[in-house]
N, C-alpha and C positions, 0 to 999 in steps of 0.2 A: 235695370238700366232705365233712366228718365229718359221719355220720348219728347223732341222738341215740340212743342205747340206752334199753330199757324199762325201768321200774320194778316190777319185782312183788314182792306182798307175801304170805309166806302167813303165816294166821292162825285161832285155833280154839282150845276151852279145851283145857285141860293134860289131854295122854292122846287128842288124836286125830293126835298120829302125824308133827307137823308138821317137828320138825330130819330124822326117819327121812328124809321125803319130798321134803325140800327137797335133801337130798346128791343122791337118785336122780335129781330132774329138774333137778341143774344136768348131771349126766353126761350127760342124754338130751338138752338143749340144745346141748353140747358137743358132742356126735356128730353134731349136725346144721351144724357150722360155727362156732357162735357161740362171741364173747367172752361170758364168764358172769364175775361178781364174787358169791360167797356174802358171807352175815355175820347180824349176829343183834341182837337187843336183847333187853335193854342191852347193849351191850357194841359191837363193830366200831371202835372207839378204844381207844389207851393209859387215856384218862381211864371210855371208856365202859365199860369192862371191869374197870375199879378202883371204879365206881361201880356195877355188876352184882354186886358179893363184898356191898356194903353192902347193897342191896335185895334180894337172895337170901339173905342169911344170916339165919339164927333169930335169935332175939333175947330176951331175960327182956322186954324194955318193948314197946308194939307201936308202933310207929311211924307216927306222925300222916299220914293220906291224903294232905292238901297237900304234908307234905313228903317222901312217895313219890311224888309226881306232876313235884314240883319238880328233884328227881333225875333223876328218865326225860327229863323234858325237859331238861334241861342236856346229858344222856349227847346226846340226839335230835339236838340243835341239833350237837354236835360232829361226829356219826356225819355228818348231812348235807352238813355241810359240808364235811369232810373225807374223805366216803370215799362216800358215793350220789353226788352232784351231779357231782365230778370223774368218776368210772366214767362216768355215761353220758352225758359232753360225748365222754370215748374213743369211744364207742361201746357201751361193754358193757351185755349185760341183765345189770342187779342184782337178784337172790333176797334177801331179808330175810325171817328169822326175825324175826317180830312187828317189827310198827311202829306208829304213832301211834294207827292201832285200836285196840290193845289197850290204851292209857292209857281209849279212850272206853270199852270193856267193864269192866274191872279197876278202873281209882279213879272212872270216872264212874260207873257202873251199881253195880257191886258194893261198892263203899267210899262209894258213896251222896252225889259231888262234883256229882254233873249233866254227864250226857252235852255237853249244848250251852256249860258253862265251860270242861270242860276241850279242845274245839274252838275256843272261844272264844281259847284260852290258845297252840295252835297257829299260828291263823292272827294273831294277834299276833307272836308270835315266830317263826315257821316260814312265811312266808307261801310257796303252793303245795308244799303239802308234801302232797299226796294223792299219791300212786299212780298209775300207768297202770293198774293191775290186781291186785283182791286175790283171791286164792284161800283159798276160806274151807272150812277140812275141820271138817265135821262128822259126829256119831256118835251112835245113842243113850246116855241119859246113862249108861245102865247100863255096856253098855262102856266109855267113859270112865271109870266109878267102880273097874270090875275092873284096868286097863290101871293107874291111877296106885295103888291096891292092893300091886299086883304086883311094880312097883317100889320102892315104901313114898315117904315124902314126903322129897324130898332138900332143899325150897327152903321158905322162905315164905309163898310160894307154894299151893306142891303141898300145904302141911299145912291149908289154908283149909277150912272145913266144905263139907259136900254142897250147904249152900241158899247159899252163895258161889258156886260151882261153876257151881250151874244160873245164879243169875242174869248171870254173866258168859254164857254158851250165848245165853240168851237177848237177851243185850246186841246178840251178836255177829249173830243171827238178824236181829234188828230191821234193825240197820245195813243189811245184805245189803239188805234191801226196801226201805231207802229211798234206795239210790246201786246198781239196777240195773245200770245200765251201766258202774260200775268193775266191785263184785263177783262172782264167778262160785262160788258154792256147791257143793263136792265130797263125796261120800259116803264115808266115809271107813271106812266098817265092812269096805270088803273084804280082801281079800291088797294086800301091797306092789304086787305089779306090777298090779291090777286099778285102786287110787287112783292111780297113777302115771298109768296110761293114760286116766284121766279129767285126770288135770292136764294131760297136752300137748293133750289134745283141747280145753280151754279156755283153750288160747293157739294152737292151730291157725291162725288166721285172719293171725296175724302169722308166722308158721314157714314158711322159706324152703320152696319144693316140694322134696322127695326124689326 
């Protein structure tokens, strides 16, 4: 009998490290045995990834909340369908770069939708679309502010003001404390290998013994 695979999700504002983190712990899961499936949002689809160029790209007009919410979720519904849900009926842990979180931090919190519509709008169209497990890297915002600096702002995104910024941080903080038992909160100010070693220790509990 095929066992299902886990779902994990990591997630954190822009500039604490998360695609870096997500390549290193699917290699460390991989070393321990496991099927691993990477991927990302938007994007992990033909369509979800045609539809990542739109919500990423600058723009002269800015683009109405709803219908960057309406986007993500269309890309969400495909990506699930077609590329989470199959993976772990195989077996495999799925790593995903941002998922449905970050529609509740980015258009509900920070584009100022309401955290609980655009949940609301999930479990309508997406019914059981939580997680096994999110891994939330955070950082003080100061780093965060130097890290996406450093890089300059390549996305729509990333050119959002400081008080965007924070209140996505803050979005993403709240949520942690109110779904304990999916989230597991990482500190993410250290070296590569130090936040690494915190992320397998908060899936230790499911990792086969070595």
């Amino acid at each position: 009998m095929m066992v299902r695979g886990r779902f994990i999700t990591l997630e954190g504002a822009e500039g604490t490290g998360k695609t870096t983190q997500l390549a290193a712990l699917a290699r460390a899961l991989r070393a321990r045995g496991l099927a691993v499936t990477t991927t990302r949002e938007p994007g992990g689809t033909p369509l979800g990834e045609a539809l990542r160029g739109l919500l990423l790209a600058p723009c002269e007009q800015p683009m109405q909340a709803e219908t960057e919410l309406l986007l993500l979720a269309a890309a969400r519904a495909e990506h699930l369908t077609q590329v989470i849900r199959p993976a772990l009926a195989a077996g495999a842990w799925v790593l995903c770069d941002r998922y449905a979180d970050a529609s509740a931090a980015y258009q509900g919190a920070a584009r100022g939708l309401g955290v609980e519509r655009v949940d609301a709008l999930h479990d309508l169209l997406l019914p059981g679309w939580r997680p096994d497990r999110t891994l939330l890297l955070e950082t003080a915002t100061a780093i965060t502010s130097a890290r996406r600096r450093a890089r300059g702002a390549s996305d729509r995104f990333e050119a959002e003001s400081s008080a965007f910024h924070a209140q996505v941080a803050a979005a993403y903080s709240a949520r942690a404390r109110s779904e304990p038992g999916r989230f597991r909160c990482i500190d993410a100010s250290g070296s590569e290998a130090e936040v690494l070693a915190c992320l397998v220790a908060a899936l230790a509990d499911w990792l086969p013994s070595t």
